[in-house]
LOTOR-147426 format. One line per 5 residues: number of its first residue (from 1); their letters; for each residue x negated, y, z negated of C-alpha. Coordinates in steps of 0.2 Angstrom, whole numbers, plus 5000, padded with zeros to 4 digits. Each point is the difference from the previous one (the first is absolute). Example, Ala and Ser with C-alpha at 12.3 -4.5 7.8 and 13.67 -1.06 7.14 Angstrom:
BEGIN
1) AS) 4938,4978,4961  4994,5017,5003
***
This chain:
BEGIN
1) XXXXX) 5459,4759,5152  5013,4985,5003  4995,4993,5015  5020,4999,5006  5002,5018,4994
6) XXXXX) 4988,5007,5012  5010,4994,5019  5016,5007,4992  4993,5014,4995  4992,5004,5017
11) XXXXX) 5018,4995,5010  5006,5014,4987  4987,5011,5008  5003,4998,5018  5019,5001,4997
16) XXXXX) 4998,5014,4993  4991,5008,5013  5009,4995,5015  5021,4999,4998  5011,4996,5013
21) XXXXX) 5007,5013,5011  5011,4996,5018  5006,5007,5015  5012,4996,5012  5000,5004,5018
26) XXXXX) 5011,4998,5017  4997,5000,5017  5016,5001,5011  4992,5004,5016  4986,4987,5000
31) XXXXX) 4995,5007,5022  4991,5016,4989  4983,5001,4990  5004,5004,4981  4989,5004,4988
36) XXXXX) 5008,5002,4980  4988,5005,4985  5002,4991,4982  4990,5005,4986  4997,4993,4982
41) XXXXX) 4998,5014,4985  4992,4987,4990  4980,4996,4999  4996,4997,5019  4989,4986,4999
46) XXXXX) 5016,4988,5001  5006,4988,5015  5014,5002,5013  5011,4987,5005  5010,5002,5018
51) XXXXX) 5015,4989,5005  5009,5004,5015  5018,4993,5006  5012,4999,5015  4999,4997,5016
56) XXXXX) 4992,5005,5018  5001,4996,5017  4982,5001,5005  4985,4997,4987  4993,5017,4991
61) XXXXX) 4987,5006,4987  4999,5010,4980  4985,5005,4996  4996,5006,4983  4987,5012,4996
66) XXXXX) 4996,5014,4987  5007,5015,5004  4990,5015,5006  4983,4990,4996  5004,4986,5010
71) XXXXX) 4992,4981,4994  5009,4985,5007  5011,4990,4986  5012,4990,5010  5006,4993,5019
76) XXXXX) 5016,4993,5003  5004,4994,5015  5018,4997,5003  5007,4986,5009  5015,5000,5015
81) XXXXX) 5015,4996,4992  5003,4999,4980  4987,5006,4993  5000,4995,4980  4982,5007,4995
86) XXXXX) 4996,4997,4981  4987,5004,4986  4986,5003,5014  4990,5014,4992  4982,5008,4999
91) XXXXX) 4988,5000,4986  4996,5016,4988  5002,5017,5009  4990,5015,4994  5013,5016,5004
96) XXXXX) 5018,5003,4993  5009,5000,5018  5000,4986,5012  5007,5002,5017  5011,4985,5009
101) XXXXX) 4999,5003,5017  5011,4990,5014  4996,4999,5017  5014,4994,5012  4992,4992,5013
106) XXXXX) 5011,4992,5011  5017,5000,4989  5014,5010,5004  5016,4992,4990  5001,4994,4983
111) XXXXX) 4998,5009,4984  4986,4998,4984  5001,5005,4981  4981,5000,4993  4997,4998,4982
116) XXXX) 4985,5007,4990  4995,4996,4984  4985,5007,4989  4994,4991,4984
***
């Protein structure tokens, strides 16, 4: 087999095993613990990436697990003030579902919108 043949080939195969799927989710009263679900319907050997913005008045947490079986993929802690959070995201997960958990700590004003993607 052509040596240059066989990377592309592979890349084909992972592509075609993990495609990209999103989710979009807000948080308006950032003084409450949320929890959202997000699920892939593709092969679930894939990576998630998490990016989170807005802004707080205190410092808070997301984590992101998988759902129902638990197994840490991600933690995010925000910052006071804006809060600009990019391409921070965990390694391969073994379950369909993650679950982005946010833990308020001390905010009480501000607002956050938390991006998911699955690839």
């Amino acid at each position: 087999m052509n040596s240059r043949l066989f990377p592309s080939l592979l890349f084909i195969g992972i592509a075609a095993g993990c495609s990209y799927e999103e989710g979009e989710f807000y948080i308006a009263d950032v003084s409450k613990q949320h929890t959202f679900t997000d699920s892939a319907s593709f092969h679930p050997d894939c990576c998630v990436a998490t990016y989170v913005t807005g802004t707080l008045d205190a410092p808070a947490l997301i984590i992101v697990e998988g759902y129902l079986i638990g197994g840490f993929i991600d933690s995010l802690h925000l910052p006071k003030g804006k809060v600009n959070i990019e391409n921070s995201h965990g390694d391969f997960y073994g379950y369909r579902k993650i679950a982005i958990k946010y833990y308020p700590g001390e905010a009480k004003k501000g607002s956050l919108k938390i991006k998911t993607l699955i690839y």
